[in-house]
Backbone as a ProteinNet text record, in pm:
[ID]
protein_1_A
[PRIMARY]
XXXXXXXXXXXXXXXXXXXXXXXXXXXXXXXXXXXXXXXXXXXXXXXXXXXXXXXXXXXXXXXXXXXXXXXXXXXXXXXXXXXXXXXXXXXXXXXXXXXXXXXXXXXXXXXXXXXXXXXXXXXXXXXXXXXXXXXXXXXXXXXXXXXXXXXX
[TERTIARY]
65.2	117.3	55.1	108.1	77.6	13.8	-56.2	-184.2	-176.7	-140.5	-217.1	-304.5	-406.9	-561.7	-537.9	-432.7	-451.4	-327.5	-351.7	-233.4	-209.7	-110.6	-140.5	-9.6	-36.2	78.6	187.8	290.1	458.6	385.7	478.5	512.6	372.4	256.8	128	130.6	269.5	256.7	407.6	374.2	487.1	618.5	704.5	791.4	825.6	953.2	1022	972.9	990.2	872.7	956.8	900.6	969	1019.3	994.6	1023.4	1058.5	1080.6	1033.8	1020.5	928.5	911.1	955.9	1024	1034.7	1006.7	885.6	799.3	812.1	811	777.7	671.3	629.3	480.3	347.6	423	280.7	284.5	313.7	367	304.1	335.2	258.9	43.8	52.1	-94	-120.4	-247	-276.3	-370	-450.8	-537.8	-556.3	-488.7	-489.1	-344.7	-232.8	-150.2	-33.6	21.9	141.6	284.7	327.1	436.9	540.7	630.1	772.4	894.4	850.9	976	1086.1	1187	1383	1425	1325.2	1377.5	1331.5	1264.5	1215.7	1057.9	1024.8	871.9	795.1	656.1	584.2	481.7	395.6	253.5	183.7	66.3	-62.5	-143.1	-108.5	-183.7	-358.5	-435.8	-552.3	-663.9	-722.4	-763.4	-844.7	-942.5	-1108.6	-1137	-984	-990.2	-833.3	-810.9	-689.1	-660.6	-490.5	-483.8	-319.5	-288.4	-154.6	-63.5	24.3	82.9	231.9	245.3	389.4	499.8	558.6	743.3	705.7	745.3	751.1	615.2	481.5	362.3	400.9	279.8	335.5	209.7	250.7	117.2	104.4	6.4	-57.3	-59.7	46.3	6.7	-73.8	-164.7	-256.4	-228.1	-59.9	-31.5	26.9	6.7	-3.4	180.8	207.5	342.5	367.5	450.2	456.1	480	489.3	617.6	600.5	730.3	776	766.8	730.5	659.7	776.6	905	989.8	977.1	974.2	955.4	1067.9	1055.3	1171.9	1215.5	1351.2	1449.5	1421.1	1356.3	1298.5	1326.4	1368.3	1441.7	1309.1	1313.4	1270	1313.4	1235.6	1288.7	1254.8	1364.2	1350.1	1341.5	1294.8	1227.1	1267	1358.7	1350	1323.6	1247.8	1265.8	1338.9	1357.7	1453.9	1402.1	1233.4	1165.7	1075.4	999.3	890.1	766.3	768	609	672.4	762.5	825.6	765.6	816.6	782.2	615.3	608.9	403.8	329.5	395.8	356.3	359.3	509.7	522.3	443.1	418.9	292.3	182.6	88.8	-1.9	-3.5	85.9	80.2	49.8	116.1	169.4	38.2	-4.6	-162.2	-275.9	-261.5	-328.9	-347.7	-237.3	-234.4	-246.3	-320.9	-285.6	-184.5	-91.6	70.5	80	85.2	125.3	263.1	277.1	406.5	432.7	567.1	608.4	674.7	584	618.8	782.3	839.9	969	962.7	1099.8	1174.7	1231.3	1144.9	1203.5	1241.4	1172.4	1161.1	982.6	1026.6	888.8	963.3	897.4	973.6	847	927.6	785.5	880.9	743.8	844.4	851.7	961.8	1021.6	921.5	951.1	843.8	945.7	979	1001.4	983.3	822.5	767.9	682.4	697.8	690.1	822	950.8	1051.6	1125.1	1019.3	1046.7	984.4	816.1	741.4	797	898	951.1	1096.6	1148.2	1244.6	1182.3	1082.2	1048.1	975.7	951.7	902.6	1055	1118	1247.1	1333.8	1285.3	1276.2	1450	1492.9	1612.7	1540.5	1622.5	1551.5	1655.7	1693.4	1760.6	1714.6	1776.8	1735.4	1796.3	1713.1	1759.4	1664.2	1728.6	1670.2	1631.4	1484.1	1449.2	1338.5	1228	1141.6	1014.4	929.7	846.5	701.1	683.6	568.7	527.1	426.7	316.8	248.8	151.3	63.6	-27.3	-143.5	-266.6	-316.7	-378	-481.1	-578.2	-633.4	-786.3	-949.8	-914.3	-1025.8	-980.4	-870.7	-782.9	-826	-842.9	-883.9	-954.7	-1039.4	-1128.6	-1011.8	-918.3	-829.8	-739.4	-700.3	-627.4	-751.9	-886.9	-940.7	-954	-847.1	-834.5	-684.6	-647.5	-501.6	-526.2	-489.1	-514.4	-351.1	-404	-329	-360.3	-251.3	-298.5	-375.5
-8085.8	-7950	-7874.8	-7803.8	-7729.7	-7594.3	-7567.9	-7441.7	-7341.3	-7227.2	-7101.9	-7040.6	-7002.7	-6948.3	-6838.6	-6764.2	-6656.1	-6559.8	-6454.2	-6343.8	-6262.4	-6293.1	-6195.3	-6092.2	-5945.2	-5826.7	-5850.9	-5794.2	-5801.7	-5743	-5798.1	-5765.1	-5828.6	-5892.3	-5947.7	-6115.9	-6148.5	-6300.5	-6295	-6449.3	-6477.7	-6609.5	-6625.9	-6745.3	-6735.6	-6812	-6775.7	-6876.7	-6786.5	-6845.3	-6972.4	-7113.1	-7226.6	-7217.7	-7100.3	-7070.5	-6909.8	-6886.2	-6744.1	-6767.8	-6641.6	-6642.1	-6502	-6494.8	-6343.3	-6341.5	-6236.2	-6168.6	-6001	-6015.6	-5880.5	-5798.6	-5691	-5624.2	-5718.1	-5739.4	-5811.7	-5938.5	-6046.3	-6138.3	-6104.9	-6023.5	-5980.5	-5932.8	-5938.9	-5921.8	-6046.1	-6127.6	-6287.2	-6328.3	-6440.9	-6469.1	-6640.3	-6709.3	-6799.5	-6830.4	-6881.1	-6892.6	-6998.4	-7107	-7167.3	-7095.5	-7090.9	-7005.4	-7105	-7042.7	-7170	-7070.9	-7181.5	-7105.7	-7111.6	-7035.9	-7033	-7169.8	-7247.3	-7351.5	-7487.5	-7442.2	-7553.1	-7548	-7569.1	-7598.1	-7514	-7569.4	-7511.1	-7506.4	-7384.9	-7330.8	-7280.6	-7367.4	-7326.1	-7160.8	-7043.7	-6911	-6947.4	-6958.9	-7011.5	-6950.7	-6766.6	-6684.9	-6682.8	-6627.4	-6583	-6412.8	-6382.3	-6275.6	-6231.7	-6119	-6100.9	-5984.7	-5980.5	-5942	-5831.8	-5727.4	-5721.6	-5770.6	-5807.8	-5874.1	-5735.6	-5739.2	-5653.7	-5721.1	-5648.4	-5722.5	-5723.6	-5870.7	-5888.3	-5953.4	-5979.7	-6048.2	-6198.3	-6260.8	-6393.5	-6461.5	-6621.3	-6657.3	-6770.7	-6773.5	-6896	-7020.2	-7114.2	-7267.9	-7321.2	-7417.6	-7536.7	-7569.3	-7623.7	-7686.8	-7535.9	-7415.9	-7296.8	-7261.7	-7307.1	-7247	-7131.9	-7028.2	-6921.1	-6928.9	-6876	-6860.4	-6675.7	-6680.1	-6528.6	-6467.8	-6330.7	-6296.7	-6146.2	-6207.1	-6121	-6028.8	-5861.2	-5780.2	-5826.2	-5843.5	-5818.1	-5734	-5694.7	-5577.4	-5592.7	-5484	-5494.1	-5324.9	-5335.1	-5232	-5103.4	-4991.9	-4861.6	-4758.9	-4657.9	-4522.7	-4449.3	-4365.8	-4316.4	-4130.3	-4028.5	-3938.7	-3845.3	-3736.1	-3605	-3470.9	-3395.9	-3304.5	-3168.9	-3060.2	-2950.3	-2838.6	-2909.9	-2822.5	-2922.7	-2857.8	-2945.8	-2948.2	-2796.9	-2790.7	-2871.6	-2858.7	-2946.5	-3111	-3181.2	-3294.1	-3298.8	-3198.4	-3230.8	-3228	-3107.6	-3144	-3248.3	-3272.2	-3412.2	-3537.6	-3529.2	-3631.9	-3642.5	-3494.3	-3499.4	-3520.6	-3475.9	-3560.3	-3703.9	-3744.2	-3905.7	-3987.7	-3889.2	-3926.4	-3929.1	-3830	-3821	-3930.4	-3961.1	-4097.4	-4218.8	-4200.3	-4379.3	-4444.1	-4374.4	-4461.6	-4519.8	-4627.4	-4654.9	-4598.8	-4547	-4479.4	-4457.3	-4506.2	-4510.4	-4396.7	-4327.9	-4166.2	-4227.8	-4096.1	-4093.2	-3995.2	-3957.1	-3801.5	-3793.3	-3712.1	-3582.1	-3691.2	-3803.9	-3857	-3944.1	-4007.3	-4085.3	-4183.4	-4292.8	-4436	-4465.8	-4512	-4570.9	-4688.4	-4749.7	-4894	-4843	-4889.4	-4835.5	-4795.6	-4688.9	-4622.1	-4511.9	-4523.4	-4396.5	-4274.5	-4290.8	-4153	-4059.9	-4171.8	-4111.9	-4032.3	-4157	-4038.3	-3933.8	-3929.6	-3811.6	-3686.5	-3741.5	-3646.5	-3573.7	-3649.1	-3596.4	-3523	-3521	-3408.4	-3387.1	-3314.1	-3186.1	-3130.1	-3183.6	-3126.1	-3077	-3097.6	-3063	-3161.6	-3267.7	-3401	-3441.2	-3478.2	-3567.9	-3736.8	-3816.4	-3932.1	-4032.9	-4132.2	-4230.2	-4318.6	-4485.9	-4577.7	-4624.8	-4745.8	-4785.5	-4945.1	-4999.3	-5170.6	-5145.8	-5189.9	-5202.2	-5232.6	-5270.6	-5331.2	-5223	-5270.5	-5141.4	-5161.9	-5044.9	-5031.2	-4899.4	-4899.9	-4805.6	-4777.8	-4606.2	-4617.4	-4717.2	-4710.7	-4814.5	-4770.1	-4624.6	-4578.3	-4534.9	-4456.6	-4403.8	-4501.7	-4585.5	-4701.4	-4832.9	-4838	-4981.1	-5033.3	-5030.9	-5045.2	-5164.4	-5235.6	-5361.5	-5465.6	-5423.3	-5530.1	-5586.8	-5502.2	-5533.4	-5585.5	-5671.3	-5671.3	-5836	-5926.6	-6010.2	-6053.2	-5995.2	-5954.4	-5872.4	-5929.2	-5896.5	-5786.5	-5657.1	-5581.5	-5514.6	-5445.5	-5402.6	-5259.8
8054.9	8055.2	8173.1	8221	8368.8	8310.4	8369	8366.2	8442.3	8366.9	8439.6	8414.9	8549.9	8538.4	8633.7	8719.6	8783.2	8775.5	8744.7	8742.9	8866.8	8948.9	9072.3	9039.4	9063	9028.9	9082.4	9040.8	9091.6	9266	9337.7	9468.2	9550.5	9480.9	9584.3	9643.4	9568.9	9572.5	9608.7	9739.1	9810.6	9745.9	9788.5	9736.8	9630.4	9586.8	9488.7	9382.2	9297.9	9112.6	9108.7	9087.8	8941.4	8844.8	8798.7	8690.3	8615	8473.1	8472.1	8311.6	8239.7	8087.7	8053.6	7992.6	7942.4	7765.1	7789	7694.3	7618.3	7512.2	7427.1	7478.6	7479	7501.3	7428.7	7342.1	7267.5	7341.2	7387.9	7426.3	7540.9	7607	7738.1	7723.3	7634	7599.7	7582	7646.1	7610.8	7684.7	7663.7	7742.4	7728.2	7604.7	7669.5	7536.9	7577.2	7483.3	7535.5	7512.4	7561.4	7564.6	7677.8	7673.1	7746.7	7663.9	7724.2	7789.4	7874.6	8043.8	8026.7	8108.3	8062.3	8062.8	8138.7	8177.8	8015.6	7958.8	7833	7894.9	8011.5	8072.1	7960.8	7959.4	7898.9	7981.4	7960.1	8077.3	7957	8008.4	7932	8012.3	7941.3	8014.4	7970.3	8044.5	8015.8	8104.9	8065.3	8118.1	8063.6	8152.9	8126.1	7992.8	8026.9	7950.7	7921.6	7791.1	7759	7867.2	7945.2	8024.2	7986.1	8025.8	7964	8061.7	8102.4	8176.4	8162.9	8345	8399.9	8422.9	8392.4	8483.2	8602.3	8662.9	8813.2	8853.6	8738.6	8819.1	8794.5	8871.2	8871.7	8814.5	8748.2	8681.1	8787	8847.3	8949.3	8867.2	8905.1	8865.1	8913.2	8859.4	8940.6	9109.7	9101.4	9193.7	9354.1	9307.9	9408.6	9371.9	9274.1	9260.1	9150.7	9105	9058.1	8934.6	8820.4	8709.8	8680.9	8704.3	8704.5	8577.7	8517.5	8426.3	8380.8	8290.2	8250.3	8150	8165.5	8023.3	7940.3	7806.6	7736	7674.8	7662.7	7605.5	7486.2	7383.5	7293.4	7202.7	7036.9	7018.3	7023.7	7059	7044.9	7016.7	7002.5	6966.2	7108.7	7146.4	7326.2	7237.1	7244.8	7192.1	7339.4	7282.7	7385.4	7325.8	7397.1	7359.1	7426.7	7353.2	7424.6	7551.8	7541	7666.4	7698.8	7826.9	7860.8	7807.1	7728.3	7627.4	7544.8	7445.1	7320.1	7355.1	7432.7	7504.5	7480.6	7555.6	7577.5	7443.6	7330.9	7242.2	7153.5	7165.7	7096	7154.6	7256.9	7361.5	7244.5	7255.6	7232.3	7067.6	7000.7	6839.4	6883	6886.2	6929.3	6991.5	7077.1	7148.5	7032.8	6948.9	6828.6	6769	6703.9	6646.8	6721.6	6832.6	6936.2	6921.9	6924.9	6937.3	7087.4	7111.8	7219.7	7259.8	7375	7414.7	7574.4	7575.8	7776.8	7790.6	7879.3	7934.8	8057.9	8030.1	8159.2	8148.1	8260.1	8319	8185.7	8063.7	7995.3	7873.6	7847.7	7750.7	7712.8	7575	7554.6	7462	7465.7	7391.2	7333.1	7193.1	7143.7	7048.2	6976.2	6873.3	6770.8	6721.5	6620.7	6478.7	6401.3	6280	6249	6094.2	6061.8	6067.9	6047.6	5984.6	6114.5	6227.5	6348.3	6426.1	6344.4	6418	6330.3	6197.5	6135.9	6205.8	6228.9	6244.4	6398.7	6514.1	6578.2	6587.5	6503	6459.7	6399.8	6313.3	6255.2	6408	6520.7	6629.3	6710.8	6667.9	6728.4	6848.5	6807.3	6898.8	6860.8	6968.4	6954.1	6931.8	6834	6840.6	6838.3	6932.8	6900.2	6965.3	6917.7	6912.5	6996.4	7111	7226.4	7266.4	7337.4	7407	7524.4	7539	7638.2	7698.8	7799	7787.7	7792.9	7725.1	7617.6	7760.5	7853.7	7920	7946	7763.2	7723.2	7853.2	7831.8	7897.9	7896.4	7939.8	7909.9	7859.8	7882.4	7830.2	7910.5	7900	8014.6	7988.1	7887.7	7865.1	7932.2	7944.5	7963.6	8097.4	8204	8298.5	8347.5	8197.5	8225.5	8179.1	8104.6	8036.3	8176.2	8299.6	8421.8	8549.5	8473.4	8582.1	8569.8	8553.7	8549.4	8673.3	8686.1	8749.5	8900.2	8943.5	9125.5	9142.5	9189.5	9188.5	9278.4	9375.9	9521.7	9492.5
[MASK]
++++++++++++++++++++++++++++++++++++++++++++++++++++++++++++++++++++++++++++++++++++++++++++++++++++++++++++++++++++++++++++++++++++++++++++++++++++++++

């Protein structure tokens, strides 16, 4: 089985991947796990540490060749609100509770929970449900978890 031991970020590594894996968020968190390529291949991820892994990095094979590292479309709740404080507040609930959640222009996505997208319409939140590939903040601690991963 072929081995990967290095993560280099989308856009730092040259030539086109062997391969590609497309992963869940969690799926993208790992440090040493067998993962099976579009193609059937299987790659041993076999890291010094758990790393979260982006759309577009590449996992270094043994032999200096790539396998391309796909987010997957994955169901969520996409969260707007009717102002930009509305929004910030609904942030900072949400921050409250360590919800992992991917900030955009005038929305916030998070994985699916009821009683979170209750607690956002009673904030006055529009809430509907949408596919797509889930990239949370990190976090203001997270920082040692990407120091496995060569990133410009």
């Amino acid at each position: 089985m072929e081995r990967a031991c290095e993560v280099l970020a989308a856009g730092t590594w040259r030539g086109a991947p062997v391969d590609e894996v497309e992963l869940d968020y969690d799926g993208r968190h790992r440090r040493r796990v067998v993962l099976v390529c579009a193609s059937g291949r299987e790659v041993l991820l076999d890291l010094p540490a758990a790393v979260q892994l982006k759309d577009g990095d590449g996992l270094a094979l043994q032999d200096g060749a790539y396998v391309l590292v796909r987010a997957a479309a994955e169901p969520l709740l996409e969260l707007r609100a009717p102002t930009a404080p509305a929004l910030t507040r609904l942030a900072w609930h949400l921050g409250n509770r360590h919800v992992p959640a991917q900030l955009g222009d005038g929305w916030l996505r998070i994985r699916p929970d009821h009683v979170l997208a209750d607690l956002a319409r009673r904030l006055g939140a529009d809430v509907s449900e949408t596919r797509s590939a889930f990239e949370p903040e990190p976090g203001a601690y997270a920082g040692h978890a990407h120091s496995m991963v060569r990133r410009p």
